[in-house]
KEDOVEX-78007 format. One record per residue (C-alpha): residue number from 1; z, y, x. Coordinates in Angstrom, 1 decimal. Last residue first. Example, Ala and Ser with C-alpha at 12.3 -4.5 7.8 and 13.67 -1.06 7.14 Angstrom:
% KEDOVEX-78007
pos=2 zz=7.1 yy=-1.1 xx=13.7
pos=1 zz=7.8 yy=-4.5 xx=12.3
% end
This chain:
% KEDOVEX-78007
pos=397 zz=-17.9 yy=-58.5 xx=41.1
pos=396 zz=-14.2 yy=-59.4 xx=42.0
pos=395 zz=-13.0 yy=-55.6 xx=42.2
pos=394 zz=-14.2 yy=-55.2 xx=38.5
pos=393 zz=-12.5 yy=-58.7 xx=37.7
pos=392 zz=-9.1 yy=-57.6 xx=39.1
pos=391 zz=-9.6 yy=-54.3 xx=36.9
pos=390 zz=-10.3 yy=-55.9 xx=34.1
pos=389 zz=-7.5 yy=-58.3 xx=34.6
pos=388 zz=-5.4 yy=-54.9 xx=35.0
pos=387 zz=-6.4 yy=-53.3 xx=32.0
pos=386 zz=-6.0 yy=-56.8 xx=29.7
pos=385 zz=-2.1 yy=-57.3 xx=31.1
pos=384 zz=-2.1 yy=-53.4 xx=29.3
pos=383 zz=-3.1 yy=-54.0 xx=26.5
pos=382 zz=-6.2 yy=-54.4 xx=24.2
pos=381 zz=-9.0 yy=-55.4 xx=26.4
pos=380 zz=-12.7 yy=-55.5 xx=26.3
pos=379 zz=-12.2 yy=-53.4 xx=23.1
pos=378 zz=-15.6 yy=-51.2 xx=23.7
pos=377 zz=-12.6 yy=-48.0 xx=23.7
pos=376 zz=-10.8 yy=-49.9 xx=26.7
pos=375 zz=-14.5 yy=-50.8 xx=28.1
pos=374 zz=-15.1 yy=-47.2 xx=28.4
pos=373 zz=-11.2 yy=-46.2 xx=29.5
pos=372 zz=-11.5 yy=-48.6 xx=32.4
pos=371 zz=-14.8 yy=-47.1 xx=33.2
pos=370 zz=-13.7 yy=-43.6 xx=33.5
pos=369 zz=-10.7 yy=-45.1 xx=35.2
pos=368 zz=-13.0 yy=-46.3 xx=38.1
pos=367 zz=-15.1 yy=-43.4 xx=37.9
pos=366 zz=-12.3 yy=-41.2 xx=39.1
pos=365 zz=-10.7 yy=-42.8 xx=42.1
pos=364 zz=-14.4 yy=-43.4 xx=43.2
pos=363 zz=-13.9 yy=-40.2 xx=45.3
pos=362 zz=-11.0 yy=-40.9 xx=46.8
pos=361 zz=-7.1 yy=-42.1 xx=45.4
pos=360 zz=-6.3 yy=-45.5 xx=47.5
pos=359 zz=-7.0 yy=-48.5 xx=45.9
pos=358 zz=-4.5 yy=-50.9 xx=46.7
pos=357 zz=-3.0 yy=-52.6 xx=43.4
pos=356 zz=-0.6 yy=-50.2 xx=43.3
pos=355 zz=-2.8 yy=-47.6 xx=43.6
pos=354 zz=-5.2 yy=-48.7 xx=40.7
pos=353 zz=-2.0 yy=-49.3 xx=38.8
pos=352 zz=-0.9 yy=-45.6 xx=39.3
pos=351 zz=-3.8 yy=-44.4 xx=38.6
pos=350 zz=-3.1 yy=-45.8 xx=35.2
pos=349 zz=-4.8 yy=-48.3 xx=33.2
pos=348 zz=-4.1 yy=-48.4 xx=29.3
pos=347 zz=-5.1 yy=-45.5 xx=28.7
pos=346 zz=-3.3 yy=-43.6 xx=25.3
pos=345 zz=-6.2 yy=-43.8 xx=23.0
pos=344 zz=-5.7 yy=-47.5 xx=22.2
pos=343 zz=-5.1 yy=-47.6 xx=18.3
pos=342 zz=-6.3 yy=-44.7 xx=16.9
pos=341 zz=-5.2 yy=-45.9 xx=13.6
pos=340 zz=-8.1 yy=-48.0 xx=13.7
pos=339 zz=-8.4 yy=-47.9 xx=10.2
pos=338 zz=-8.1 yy=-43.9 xx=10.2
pos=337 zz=-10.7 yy=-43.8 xx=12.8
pos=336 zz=-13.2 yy=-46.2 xx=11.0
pos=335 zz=-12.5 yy=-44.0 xx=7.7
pos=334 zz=-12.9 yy=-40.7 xx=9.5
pos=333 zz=-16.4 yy=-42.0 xx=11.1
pos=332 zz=-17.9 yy=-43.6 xx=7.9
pos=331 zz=-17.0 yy=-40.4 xx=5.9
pos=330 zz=-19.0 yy=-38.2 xx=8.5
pos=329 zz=-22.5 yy=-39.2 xx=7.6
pos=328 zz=-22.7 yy=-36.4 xx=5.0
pos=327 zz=-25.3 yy=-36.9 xx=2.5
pos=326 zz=-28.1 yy=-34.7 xx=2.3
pos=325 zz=-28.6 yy=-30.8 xx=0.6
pos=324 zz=-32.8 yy=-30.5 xx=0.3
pos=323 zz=-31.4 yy=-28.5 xx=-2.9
pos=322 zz=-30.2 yy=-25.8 xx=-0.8
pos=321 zz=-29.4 yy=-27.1 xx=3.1
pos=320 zz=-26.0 yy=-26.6 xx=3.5
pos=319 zz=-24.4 yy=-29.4 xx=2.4
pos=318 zz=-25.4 yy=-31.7 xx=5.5
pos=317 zz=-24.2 yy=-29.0 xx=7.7
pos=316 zz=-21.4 yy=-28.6 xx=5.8
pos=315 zz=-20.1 yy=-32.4 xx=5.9
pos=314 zz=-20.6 yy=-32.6 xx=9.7
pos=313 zz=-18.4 yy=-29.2 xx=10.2
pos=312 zz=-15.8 yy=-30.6 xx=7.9
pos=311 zz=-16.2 yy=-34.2 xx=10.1
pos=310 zz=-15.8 yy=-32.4 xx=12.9
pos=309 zz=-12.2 yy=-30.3 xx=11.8
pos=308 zz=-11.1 yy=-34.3 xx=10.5
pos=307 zz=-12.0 yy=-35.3 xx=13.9
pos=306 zz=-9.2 yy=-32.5 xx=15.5
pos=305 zz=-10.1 yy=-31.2 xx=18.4
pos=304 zz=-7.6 yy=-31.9 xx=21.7
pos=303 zz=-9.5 yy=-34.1 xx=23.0
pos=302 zz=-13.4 yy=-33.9 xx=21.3
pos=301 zz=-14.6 yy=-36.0 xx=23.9
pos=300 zz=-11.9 yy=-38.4 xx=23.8
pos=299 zz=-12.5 yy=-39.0 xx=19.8
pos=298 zz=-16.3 yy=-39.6 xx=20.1
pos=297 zz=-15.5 yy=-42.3 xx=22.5
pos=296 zz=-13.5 yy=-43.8 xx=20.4
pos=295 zz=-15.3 yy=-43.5 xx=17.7
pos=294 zz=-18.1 yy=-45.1 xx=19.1
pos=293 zz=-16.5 yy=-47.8 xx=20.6
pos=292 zz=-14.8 yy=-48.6 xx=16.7
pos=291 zz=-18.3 yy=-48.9 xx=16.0
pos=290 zz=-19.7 yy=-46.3 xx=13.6
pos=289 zz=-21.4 yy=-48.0 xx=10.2
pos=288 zz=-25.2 yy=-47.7 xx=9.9
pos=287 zz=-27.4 yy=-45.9 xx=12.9
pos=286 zz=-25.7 yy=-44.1 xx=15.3
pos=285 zz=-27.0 yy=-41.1 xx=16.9
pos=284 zz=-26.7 yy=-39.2 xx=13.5
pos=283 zz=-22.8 yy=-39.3 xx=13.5
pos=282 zz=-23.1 yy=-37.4 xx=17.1
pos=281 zz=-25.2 yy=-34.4 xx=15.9
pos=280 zz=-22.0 yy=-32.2 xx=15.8
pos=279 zz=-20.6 yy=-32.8 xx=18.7
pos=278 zz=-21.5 yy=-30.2 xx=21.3
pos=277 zz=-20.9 yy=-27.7 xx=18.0
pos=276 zz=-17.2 yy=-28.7 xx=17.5
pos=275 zz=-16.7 yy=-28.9 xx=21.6
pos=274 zz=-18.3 yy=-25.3 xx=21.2
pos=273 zz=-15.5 yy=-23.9 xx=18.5
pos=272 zz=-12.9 yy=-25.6 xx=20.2
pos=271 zz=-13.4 yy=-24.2 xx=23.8
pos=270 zz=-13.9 yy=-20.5 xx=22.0
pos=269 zz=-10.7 yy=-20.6 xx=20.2
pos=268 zz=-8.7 yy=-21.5 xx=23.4
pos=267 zz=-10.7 yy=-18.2 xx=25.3
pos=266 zz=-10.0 yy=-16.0 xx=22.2
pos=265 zz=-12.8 yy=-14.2 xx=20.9
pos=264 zz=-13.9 yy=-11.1 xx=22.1
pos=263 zz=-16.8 yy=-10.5 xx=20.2
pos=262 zz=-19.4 yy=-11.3 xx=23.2
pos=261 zz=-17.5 yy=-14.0 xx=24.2
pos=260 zz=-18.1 yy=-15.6 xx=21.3
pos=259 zz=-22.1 yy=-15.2 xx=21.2
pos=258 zz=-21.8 yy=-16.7 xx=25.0
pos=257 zz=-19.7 yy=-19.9 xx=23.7
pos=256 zz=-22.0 yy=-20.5 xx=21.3
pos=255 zz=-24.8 yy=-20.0 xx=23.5
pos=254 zz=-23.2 yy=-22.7 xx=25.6
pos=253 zz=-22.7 yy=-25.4 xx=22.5
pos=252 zz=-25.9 yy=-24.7 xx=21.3
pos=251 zz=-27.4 yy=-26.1 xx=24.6
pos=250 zz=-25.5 yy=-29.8 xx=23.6
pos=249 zz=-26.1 yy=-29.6 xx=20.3
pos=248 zz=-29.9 yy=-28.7 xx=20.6
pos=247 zz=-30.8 yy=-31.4 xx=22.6
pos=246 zz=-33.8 yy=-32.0 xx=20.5
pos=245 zz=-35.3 yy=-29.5 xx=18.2
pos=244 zz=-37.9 yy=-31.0 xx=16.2
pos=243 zz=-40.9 yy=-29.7 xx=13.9
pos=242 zz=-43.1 yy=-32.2 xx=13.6
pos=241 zz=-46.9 yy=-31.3 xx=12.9
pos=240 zz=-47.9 yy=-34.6 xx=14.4
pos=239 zz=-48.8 yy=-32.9 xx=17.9
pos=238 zz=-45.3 yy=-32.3 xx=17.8
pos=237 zz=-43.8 yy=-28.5 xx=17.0
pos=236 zz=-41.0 yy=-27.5 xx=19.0
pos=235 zz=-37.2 yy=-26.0 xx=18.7
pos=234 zz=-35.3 yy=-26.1 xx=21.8
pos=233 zz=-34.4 yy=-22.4 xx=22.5
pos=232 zz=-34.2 yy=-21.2 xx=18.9
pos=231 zz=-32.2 yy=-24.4 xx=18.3
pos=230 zz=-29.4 yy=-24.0 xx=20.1
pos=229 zz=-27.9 yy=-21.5 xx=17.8
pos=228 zz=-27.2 yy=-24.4 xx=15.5
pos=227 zz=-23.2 yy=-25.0 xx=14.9
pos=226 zz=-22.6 yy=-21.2 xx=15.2
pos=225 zz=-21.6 yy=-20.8 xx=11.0
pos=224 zz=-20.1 yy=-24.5 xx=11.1
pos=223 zz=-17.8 yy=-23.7 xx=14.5
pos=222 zz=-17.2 yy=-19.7 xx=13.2
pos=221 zz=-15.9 yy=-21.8 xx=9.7
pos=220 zz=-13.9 yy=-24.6 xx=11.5
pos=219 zz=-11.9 yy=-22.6 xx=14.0
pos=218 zz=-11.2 yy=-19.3 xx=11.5
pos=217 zz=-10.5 yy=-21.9 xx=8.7
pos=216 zz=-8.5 yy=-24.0 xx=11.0
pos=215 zz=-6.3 yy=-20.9 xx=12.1
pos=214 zz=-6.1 yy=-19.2 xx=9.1
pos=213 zz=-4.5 yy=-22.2 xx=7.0
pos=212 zz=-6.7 yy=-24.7 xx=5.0
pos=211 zz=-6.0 yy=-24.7 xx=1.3
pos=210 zz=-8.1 yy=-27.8 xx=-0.2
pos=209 zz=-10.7 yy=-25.6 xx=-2.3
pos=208 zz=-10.4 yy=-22.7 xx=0.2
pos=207 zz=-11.1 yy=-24.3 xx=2.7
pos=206 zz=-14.3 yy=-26.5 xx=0.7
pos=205 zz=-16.0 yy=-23.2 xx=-0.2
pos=204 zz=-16.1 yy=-21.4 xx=3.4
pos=203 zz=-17.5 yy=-24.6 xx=4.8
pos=202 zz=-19.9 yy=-24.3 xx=1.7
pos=201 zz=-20.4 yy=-20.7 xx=2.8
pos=200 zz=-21.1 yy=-21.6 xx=6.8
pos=199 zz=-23.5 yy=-23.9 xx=5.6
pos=198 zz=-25.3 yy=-21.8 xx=3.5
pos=197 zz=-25.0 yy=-19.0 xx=6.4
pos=196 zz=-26.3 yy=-21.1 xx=8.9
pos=195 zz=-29.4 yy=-22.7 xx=6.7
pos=194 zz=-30.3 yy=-19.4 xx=6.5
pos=193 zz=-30.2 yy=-18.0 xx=9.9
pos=192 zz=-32.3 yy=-22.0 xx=10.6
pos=191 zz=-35.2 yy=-21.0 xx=8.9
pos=190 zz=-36.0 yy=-22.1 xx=5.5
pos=189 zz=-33.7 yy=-24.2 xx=2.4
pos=188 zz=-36.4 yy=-27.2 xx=2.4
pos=187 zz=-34.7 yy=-28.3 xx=5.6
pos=186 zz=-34.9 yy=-32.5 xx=6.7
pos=185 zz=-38.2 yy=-33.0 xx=5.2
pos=184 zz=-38.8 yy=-28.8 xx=5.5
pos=183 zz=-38.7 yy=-29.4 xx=9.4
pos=182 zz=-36.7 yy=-26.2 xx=11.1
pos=181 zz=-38.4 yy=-23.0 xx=12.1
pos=180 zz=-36.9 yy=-20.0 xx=14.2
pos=179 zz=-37.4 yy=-16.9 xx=11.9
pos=178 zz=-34.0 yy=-15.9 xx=12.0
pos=177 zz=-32.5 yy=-18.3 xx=14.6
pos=176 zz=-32.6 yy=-15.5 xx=17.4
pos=175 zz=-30.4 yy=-13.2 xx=15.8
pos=174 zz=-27.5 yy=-15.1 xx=16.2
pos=173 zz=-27.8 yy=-15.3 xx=20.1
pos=172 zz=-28.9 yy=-11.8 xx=20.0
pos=171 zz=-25.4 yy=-10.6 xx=18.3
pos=170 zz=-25.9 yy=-6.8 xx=18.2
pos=169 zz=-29.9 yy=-7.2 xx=17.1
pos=168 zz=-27.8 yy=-8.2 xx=13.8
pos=167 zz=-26.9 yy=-4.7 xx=13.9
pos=166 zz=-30.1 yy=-3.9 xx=11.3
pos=165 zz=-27.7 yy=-2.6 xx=9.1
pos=164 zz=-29.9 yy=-5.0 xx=6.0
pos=163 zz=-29.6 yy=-7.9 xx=8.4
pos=162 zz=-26.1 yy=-7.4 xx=9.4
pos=161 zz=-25.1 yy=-6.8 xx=5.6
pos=160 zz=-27.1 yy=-10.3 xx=5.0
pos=159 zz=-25.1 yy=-11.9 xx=7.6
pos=158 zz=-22.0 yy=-11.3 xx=5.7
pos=157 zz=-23.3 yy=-11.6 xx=2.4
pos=156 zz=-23.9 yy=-15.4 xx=3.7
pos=155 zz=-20.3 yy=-15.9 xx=4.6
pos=154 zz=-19.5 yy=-15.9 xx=0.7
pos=153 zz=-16.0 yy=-17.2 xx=0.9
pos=152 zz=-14.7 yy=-15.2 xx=3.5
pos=151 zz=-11.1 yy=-15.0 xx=4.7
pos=150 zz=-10.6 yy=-16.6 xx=8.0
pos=149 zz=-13.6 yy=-16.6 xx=9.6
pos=148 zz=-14.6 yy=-13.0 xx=7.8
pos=147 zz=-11.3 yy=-11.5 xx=9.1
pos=146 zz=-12.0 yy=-12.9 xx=12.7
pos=145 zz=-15.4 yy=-11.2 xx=12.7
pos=144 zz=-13.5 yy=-7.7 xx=11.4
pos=143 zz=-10.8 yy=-7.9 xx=14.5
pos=142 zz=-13.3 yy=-9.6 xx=17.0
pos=141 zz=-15.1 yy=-6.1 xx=17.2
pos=140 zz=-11.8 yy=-4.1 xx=17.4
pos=139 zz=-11.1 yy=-6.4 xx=20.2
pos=138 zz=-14.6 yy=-5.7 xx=21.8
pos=137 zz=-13.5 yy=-1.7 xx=22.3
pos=136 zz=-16.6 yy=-0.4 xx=20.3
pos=135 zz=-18.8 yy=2.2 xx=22.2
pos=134 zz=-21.7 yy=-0.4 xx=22.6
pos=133 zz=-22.0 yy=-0.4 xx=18.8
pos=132 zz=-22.5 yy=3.2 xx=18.6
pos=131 zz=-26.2 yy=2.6 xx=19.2
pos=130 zz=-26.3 yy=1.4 xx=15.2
pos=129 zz=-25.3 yy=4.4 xx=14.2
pos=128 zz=-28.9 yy=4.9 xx=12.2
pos=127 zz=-28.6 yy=1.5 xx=10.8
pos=126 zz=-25.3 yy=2.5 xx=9.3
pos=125 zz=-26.6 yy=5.5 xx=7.8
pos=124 zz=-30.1 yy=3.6 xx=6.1
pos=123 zz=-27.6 yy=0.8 xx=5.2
pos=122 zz=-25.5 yy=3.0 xx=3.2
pos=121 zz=-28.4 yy=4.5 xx=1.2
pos=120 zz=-29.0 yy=1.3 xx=0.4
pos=119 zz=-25.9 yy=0.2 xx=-0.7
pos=118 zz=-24.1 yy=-3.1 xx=0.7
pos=117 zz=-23.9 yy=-6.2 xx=-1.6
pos=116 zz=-20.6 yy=-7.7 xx=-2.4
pos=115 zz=-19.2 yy=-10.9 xx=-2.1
pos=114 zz=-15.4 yy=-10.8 xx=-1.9
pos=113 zz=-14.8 yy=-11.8 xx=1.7
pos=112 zz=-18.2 yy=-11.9 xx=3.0
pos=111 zz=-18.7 yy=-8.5 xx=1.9
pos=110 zz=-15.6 yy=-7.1 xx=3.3
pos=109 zz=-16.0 yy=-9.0 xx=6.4
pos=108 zz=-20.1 yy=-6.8 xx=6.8
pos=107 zz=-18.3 yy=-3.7 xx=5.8
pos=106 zz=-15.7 yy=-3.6 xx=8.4
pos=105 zz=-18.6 yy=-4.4 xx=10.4
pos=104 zz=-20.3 yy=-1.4 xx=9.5
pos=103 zz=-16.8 yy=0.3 xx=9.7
pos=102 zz=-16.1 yy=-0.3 xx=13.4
pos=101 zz=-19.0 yy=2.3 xx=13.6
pos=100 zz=-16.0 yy=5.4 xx=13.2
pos=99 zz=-17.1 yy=8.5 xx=12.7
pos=98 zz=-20.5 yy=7.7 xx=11.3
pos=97 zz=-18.5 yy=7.1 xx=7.0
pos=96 zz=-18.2 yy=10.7 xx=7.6
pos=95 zz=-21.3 yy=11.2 xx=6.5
pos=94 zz=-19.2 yy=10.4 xx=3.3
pos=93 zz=-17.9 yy=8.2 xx=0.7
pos=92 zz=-20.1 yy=4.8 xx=1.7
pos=91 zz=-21.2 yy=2.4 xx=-0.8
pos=90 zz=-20.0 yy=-1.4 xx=-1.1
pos=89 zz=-21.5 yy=-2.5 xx=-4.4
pos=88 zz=-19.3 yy=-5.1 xx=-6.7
pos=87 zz=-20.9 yy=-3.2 xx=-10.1
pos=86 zz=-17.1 yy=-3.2 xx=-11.3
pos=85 zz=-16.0 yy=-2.2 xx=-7.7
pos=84 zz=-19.0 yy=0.3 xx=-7.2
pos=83 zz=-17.3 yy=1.4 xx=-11.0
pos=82 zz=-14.3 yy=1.8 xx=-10.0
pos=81 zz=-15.1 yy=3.8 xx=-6.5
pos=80 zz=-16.7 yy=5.9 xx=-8.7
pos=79 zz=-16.4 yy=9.2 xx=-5.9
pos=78 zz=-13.6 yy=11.2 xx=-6.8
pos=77 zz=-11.9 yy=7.9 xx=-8.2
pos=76 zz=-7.8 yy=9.8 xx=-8.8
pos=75 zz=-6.4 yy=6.9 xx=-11.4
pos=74 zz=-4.1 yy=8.9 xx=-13.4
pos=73 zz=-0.4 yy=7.5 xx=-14.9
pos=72 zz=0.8 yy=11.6 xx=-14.3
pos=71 zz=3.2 yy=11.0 xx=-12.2
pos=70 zz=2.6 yy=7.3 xx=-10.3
pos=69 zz=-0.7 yy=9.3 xx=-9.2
pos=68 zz=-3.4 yy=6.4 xx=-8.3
pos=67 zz=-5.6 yy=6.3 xx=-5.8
pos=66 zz=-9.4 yy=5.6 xx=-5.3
pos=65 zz=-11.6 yy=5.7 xx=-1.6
pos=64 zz=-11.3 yy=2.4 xx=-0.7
pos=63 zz=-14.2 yy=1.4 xx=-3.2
pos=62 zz=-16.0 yy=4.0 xx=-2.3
pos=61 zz=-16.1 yy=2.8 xx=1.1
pos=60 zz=-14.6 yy=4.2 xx=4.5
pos=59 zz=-12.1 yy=6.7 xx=4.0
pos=58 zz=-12.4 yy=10.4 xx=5.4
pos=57 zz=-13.7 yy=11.6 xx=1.8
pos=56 zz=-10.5 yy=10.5 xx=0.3
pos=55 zz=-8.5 yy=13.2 xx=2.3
pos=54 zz=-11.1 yy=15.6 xx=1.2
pos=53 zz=-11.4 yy=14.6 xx=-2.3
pos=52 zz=-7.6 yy=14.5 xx=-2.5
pos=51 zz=-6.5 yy=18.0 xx=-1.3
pos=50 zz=-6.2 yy=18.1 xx=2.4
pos=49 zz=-2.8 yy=19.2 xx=4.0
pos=48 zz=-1.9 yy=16.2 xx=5.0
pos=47 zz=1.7 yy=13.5 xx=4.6
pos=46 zz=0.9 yy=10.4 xx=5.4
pos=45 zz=3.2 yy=7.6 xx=3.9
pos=44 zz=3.7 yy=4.2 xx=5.7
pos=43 zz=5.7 yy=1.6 xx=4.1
pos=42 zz=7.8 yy=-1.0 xx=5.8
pos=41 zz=9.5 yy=-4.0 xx=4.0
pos=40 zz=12.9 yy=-5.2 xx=5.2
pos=39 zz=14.9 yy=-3.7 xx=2.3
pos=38 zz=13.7 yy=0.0 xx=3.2
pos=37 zz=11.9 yy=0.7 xx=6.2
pos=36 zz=9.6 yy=4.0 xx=5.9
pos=35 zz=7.0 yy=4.9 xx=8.5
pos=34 zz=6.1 yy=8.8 xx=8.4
pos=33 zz=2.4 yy=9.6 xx=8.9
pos=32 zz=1.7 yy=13.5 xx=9.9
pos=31 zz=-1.8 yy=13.8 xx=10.2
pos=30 zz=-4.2 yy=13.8 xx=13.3
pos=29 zz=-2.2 yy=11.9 xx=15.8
pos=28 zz=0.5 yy=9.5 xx=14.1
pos=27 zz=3.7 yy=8.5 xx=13.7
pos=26 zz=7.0 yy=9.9 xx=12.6
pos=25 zz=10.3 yy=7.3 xx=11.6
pos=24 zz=11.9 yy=6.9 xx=8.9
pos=23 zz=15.1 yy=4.5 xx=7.6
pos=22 zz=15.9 yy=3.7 xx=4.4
pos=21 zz=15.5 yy=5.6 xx=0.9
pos=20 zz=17.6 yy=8.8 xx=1.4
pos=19 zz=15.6 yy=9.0 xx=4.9
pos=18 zz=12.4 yy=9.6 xx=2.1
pos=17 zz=13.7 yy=13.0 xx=0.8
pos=16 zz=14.2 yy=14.4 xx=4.3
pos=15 zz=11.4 yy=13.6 xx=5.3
pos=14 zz=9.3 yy=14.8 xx=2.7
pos=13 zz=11.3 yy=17.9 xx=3.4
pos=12 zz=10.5 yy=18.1 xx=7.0
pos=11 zz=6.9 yy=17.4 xx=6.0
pos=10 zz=6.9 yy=20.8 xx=4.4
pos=9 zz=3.9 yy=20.4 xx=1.5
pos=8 zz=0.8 yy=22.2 xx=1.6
pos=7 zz=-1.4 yy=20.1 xx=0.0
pos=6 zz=-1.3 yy=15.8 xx=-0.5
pos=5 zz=1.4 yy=13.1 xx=-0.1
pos=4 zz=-0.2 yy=9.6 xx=0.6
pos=3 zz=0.8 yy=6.2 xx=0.3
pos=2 zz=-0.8 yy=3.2 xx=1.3
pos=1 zz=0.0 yy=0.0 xx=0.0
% end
């Protein structure tokens, strides 16, 4: 709640009057803001000079730009923020809308958050700013991306407010899969910026539907909306007319990781986000029902990921395709996981065994337990009396 106290009004008084509440504090550059704490809650009233159209001229959107006077019972909308809300349009107050470009992606969270469409005359002043990007600080860039991660539910207004701003050309590795072809068999829904940003919304769609906290949403969501950035630079047409875009996991995975760099995201965040995308493609390399090897192996390279997060990035990217939606082969993984109760993923050969039965640590140190953990995961042995008869029949060979 913000609270506002308008004309020319002795702050000292307000003061005064608001220390009877709880206790206050003065803050700010340009106007007067005095922080209130009263019964552990904190409220923070500015106290300007400006009548109300000029202090509400300074705020971003229409819709951000109403109040309401607890005296007189009157909504104060000098510039139909009610009806942009009714009409769900996000329209700028002012010119002054170029003071700060923060707010063009301010606008393109908002969008994605509650699904609205951004004004054209809006567009045409946010395009214009659009060299003002480099001036951002990149956390206040990551602030409104992370906001959309965690909060959107129509992702795809999101990218269309970049489109329409033109500061899609901001985020090149985004921008490059608009226009960048996928095989109508497999994508009837178009270019692989759309299929993203359906994907991303019925990621979007299913957290909120079974309550996922910030954290996952912002993990899983980014992971699903970045999943095929790779594709631009592997996508090519066969002599049969194919369209195919092989290895595009594993190079998505690194221009994932560049794209999130470039908004500041956190470094933990960012290993997640491209082990998701790495991954992605794995339930397609197997035909039928997933060995137990498989998920295994699948499980150790996503460590410290979650499967179920993969499988939610699996299950949109088979959902987001229009009516050309597929499928999901994810199901077969989780259940073959959850029946194995993860049953061996602690190694069952140490370094220590290896040095106890007299290999000393060098380069083959390594591969050794590599291949231990292989044929662990391919079930050649189950405990630990297993692990070291493997190894005695390694050294055997």
């Amino acid at each position: 709640m913000d609270i506002e106290v308008h004309g020319e009004v002795d702050v000292a008084a307000v003061e005064s009057e608001l220390s009877a509440v709880g206790r206050t504090d003065r803050t700010g550059a340009h106007f007067e803001i005095l922080r209130v704490t009263a019964a552990g809650e904190h409220f923070d009233v500015s106290v300007t000079t400006l009548v109300e159209r000029e202090a509400f001229a300074r705020r971003d959107f229409t819709i951000n730009a109403m109040g309401w006077d607890p005296v007189s019972g009157e909504l104060i909308d000098p510039f139909g923020g009610a009806a942009d809300l009714r009409d769900g349009v996000l329209r700028h107050t002012s010119d002054r809308f170029a003071d700060d470009p923060a707010r063009v992606l301010r606008a393109m969270q908002l969008a994605a958050r509650f699904g609205l469409r951004l004004d054209l005359a809006t567009a045409r002043l946010a395009r214009a700013i659009r060299p003002s990007f480099a001036l951002l600080p990149v956390e206040r860039v990551w602030l409104e991306w992370r906001k959309l991660a965690r909060s959107g539910v129509d992702i795809s207004a999101g990218l269309r407010v970049l489109e329409a701003t033109g500061w899609l050309a901001c985020f090149p590795e985004l921008a490059a899969t608009r226009g960048c072809e996928q095989d109508p068999s497999w994508h009837p829904e178009g270019d692989v910026f759309t299929h993203l940003g359906l994907a991303a919304d019925e990621c979007a769609r299913v957290a909120v539907e079974e309550g996922w906290d910030g954290l996952r949403r912002e993990r899983v969501v980014l992971a699903t909306l970045l999943h095929d950035l790779g594709k631009p630079q592997t996508t090519v047409r066969e002599v049969d007319g194919r369209i195919t875009s092989r290895g595009h996991a594993q190079v998505g995975a690194e221009v994932a990781r560049a794209f999130l760099r470039r908004i500041g995201a956190p470094h933990p965040l960012t290993a997640d986000v491209a082990t998701l995308v790495a991954e992605h493609m794995t339930a397609t390399t197997v035909p039928g029902r997933p060995s137990r090897h498989a998920v295994r192996r699948l499980g150790r390279r996503l460590g410290r990921v979650s499967i179920d997060d993969w499988a939610a990035v699996v299950d949109a990217d088979c959902a987001g395709r229009g009516a050309g939606a597929r499928p999901s082969p994810a199901r077969e993984w989780l259940d073959r996981w959850r029946a194995d109760d993860r049953a061996g993923s602690v190694p069952l050969l140490t370094g220590r065994d290896l040095i106890d039965h007299g290999t000393a640590p060098g380069p083959d140190f390594k591969a050794v337990l590599v291949a231990a953990l292989d044929a662990q995961d391919a079930g050649e042995f189950v405990d630990h009396d297993g692990a070291l008869g493997w190894l005695r029949a390694r050294r055997g060979r």
